[in-house]
C-alpha positions as CSV (number, residue, x, y, z in Angstrom):
1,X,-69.2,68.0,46.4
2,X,-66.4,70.5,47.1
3,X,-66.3,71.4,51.0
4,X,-65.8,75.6,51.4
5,X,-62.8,75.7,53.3
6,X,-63.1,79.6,54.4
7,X,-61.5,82.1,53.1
8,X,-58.0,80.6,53.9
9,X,-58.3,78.2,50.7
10,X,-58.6,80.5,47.5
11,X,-58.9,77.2,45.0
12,X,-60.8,74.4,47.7
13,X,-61.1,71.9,44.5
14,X,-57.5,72.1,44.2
15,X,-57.0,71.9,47.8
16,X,-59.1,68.6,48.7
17,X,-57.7,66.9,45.7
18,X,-53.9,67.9,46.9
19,X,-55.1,66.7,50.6
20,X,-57.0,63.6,49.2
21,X,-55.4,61.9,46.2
22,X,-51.7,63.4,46.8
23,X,-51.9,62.9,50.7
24,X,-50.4,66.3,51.4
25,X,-49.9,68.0,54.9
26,X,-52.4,71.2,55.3
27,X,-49.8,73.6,55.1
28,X,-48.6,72.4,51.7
29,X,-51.5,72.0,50.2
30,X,-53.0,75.6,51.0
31,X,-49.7,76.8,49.6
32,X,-50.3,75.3,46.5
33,X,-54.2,75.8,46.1
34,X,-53.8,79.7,47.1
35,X,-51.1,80.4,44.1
36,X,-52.7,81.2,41.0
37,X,-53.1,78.8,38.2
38,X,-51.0,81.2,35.9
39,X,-48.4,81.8,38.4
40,X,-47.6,78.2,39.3
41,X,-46.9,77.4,35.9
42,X,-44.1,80.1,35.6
43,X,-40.5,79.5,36.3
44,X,-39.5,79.6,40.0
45,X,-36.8,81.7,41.8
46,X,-33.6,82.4,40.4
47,X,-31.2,81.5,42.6
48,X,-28.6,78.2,42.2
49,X,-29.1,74.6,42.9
50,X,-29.2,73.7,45.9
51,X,-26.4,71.1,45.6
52,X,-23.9,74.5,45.0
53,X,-25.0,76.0,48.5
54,X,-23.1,75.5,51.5
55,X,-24.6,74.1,54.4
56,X,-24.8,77.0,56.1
57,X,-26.8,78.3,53.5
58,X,-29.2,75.3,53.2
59,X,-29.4,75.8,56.9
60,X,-30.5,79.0,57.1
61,X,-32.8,78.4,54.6
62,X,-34.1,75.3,56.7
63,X,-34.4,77.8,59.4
64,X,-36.4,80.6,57.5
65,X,-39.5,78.3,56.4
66,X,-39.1,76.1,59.8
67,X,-38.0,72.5,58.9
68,X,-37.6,70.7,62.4
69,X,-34.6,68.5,62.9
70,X,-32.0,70.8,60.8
71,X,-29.7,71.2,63.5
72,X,-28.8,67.2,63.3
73,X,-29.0,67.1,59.3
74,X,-26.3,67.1,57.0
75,X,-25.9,68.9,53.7
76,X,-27.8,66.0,51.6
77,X,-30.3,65.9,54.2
78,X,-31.2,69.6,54.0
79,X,-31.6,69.4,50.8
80,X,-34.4,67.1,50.0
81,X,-35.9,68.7,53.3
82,X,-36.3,71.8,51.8
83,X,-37.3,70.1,48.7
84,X,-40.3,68.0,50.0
85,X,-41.5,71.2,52.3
């Protein structure tokens, strides 16, 4: 049965299976179970790969959703950081 998670979690079937089977962190998970069903399945953002930023760029992105560790990370390492957040 599917635990109420308050009124945090928006989809809590969606958010015990991301936490469960896909071994998810919390913060990831909620992410994903509070975006709609139709609005996950569109098309992302439109800006560039991230292999054309600079590292600057990757950086301050790093800095804007709070990846720890950026400061000693290299271009390829921010990358698939800010991927797998």
């Amino acid at each position: 049965m599917t635990r109420n998670h308050g009124n945090s979690i928006k989809d809590d079937e969606q958010y015990e299976a991301l936490r469960d089977e896909e071994g998810m962190s919390k913060e990831k998970a909620a992410r994903i179970a509070n975006t709609s069903r139709q609005q996950a399945g569109e098309k992302g953002g439109r800006h560039s790969p991230y292999e054309q930023w600079t590292r600057d760029e990757l950086y301050t992105k790093a800095q804007q959703v709070g990846i720890k560790g950026r400061s000693n990370m290299n271009k390829a390492g921010l990358t698939e950081a800010l991927r797998s957040h």
